[in-house]
C-alpha positions in Angstrom: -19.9 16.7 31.7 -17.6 15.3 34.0 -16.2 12.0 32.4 -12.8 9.4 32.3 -11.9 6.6 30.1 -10.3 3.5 31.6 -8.0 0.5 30.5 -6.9 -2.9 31.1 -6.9 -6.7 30.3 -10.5 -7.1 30.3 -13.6 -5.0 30.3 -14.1 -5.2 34.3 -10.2 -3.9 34.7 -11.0 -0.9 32.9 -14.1 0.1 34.5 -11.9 -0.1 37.8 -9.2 2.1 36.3 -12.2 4.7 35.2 -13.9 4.6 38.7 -10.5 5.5 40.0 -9.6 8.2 38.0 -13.3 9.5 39.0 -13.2 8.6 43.1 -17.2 7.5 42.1 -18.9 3.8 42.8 -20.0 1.6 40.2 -23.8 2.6 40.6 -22.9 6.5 40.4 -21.8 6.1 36.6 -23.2 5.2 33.3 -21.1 2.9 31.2 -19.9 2.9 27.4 -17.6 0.1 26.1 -15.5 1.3 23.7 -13.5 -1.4 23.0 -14.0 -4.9 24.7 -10.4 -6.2 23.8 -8.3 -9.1 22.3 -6.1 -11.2 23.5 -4.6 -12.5 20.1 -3.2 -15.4 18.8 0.0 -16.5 20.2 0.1 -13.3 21.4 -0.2 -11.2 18.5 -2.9 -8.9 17.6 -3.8 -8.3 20.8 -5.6 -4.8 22.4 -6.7 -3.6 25.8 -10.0 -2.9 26.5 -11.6 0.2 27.3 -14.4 2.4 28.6 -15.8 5.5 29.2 -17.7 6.2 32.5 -20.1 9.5 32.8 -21.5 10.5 36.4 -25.0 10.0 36.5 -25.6 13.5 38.4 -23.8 14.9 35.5 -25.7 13.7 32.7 -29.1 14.2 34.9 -27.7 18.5 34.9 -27.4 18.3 31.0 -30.6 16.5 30.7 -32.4 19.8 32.3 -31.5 21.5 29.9 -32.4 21.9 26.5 -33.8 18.1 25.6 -32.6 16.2 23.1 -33.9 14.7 20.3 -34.9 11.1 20.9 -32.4 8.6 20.1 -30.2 11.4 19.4 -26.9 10.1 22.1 -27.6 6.7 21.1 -26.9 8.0 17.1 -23.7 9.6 18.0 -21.5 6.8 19.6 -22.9 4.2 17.4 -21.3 6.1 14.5 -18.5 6.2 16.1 -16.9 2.5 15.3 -18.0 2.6 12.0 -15.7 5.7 11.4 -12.9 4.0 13.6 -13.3 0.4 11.3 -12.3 2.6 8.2 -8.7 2.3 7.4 -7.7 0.9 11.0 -8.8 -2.8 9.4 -5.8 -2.5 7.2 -3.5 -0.5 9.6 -4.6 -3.8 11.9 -3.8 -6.3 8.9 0.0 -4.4 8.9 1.1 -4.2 12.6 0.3 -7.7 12.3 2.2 -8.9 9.6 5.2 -6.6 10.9 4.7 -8.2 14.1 5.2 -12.3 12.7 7.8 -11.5 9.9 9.7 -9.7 12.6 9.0 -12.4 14.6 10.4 -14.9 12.4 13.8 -12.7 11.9 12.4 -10.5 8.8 12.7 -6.9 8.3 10.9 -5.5 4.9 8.9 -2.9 4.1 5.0 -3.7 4.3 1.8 -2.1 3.1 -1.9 -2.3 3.5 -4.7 -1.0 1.9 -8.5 -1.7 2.1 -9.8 -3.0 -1.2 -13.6 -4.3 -2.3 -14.1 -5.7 1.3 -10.8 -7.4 1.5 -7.6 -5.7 2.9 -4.0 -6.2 0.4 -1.2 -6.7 2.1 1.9 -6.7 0.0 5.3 -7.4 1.4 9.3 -6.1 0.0 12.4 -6.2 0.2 16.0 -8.5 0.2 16.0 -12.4 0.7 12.2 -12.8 1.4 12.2 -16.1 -0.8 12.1 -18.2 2.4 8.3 -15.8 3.2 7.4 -17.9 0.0 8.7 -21.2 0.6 8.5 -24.4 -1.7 5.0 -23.5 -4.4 4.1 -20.7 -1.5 3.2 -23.5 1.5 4.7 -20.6 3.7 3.2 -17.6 2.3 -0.5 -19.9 2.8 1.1 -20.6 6.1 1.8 -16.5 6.9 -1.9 -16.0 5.0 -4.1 -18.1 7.2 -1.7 -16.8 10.7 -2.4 -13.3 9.7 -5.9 -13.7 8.9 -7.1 -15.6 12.1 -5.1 -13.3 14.2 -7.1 -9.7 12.5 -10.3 -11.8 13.0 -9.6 -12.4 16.5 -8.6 -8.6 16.4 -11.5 -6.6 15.0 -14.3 -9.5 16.4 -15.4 -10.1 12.6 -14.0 -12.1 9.8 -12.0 -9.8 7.5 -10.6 -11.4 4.1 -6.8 -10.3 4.2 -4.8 -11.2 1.1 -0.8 -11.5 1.9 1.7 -11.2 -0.9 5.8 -11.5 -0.9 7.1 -9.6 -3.5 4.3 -9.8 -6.0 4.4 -13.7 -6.0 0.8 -14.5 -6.5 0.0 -12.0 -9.0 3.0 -13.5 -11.1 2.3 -16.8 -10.1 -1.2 -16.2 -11.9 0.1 -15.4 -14.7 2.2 -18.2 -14.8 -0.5 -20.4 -14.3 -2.8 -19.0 -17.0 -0.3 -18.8 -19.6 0.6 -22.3 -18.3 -3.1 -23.4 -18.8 -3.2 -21.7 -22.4 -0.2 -23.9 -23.3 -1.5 -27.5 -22.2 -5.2 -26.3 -23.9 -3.4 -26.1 -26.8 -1.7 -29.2 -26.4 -5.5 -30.6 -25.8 -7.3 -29.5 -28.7 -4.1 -30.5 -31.0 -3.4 -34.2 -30.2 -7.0 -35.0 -28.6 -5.6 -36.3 -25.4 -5.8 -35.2 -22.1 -3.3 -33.5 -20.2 -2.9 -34.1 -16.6 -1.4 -31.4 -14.4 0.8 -31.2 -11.1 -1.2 -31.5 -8.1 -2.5 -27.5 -7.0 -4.2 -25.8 -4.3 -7.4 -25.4 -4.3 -6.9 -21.8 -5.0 -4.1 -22.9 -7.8 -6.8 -24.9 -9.3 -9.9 -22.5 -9.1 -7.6 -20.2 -11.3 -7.0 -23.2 -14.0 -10.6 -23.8 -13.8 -11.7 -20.0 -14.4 -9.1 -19.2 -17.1 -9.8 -21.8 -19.6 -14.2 -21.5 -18.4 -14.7 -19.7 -21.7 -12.4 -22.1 -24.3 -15.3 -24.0 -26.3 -12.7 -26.4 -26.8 -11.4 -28.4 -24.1 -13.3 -28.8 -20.8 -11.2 -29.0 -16.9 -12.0 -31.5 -14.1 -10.1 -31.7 -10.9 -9.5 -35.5 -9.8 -7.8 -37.5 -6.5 -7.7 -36.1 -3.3 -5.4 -33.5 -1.6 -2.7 -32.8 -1.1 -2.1 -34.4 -5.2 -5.3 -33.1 -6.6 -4.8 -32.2 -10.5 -6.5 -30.7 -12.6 -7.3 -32.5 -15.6 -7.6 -30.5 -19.0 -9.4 -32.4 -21.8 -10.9 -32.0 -25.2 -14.5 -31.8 -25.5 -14.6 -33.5 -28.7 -12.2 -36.0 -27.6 -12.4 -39.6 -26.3 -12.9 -39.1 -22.7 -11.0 -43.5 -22.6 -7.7 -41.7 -23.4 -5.4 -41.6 -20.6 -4.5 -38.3 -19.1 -1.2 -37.3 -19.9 1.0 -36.0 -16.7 3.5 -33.1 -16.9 6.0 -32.2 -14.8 6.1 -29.7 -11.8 5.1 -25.9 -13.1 8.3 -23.3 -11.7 7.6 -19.3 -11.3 11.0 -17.2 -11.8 12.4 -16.4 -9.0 10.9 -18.3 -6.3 12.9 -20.7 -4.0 13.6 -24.8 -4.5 11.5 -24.9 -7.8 11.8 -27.9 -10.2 12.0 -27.6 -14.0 9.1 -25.8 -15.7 6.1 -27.2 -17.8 6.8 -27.5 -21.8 4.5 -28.4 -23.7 6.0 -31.2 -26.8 
């Protein structure tokens, strides 16, 4: 079957490039997208589009022959994608991240790998504290670029999880054992214990890791960006005023102030 696949900017450019290649008109051939395109975010994450044309008069020879099951060359192509979204979401997710660390003046080693829906991104090497900025603003910052420009990429929303040198998963576990602490500060004096103001995400974890204590109950309170979580006793006087503590620090990351201890 006498075919040719075309590229360009947009959908109509590559059908130009394929009628080309095939010296036929655009009512001699039947059309298959197989990939409409992106152009990015800030020009990043971007593809080309492209198609396949087919000459009618060829596919009108192959349908004299033996016939086909019905639906049968639908069922082929639409398969297709679904084989091509395996493992090129997260190869997507990397290029990208290469392409805006490198863009910023980085150079580290990056990896990717498809995981429960989401795609992990984890990011090493020398002198990345500045990818993690002051309590991670930058890594959010880098996390919400990279996302937007893989859903612009792949035409979907894909959950992509960036992480510099392991800093969220040890910043969890700072801020459970953290939560552990002030809980027992809670259910020893009676009082409540105000925390720094968190991200929501910072929060959600506060919230989840003391759920199950039958002891002390969490609230979050003001508005963003200094909404705390407040960690009380359920026993307690809920007229006792909160008690604030100072900034959390994680080891290791950059322009930290001094770390939460309980008295």
């Amino acid at each position: 079957m006498k075919s040719a696949e075309g590229s360009g900017r947009t959908v109509e450019e590559a059908i130009r490039d394929a009628l080309k290649i095939l010296g036929a008109r655009r009512e001699d051939v039947d059309l298959m997208v197989l990939d409409e395109g992106s152009r990015g975010v800030l020009g990043l994450g971007s593809r080309t589009a492209r198609v396949r044309l087919t000459l009618l008069s060829e596919m009108d020879e192959d349908d004299s022959g033996a016939p086909a099951a019905p639906g049968a060359r639908a069922a082929a192509p639409a398969a297709a994608p679904a084989a091509e979204a395996t493992g090129e979401l997260a190869q997507l997710a990397r290029r990208t991240v290469i392409s805006v660390i490198e863009a910023m003046g980085f150079r580290a080693t990056v990896n990717a790998e498809e995981e429960g829906g989401a795609v992990m991104v984890s990011i090493t090497g020398p002198e990345l504290a500045p990818l993690i900025g002051r309590r991670g603003q930058t890594l959010e910052a880098l996390d919400l670029l990279v996302n937007l420009i893989v859903a612009h990429g792949c035409g979907r929303r894909v959950p992509v999880v960036v992480d510099v040198e392991r800093y969220r998963e040890r910043r969890r576990e700072t801020l459970e054992e953290m939560a552990w602490r002030f809980a027992e500060r809670v259910r020893r004096t009676g009082r409540p214990v105000a925390l720094r103001p968190m991200s929501s995400a910072e929060r959600r974890i506060i919230h989840t890791t003391l759920a199950q204590d039958s002891g002390v109950t969490t609230h979050s309170e003001g508005e963003d960006p200094e909404r705390r979580v407040v960690i009380a006793s359920r026993s307690g006087s809920s007229a006792a005023p909160a008690e604030q503590t100072a900034p959390s620090r994680l080891p290791g990351s950059p322009q930290e102030t001094p770390d939460d201890s309980p008295k």
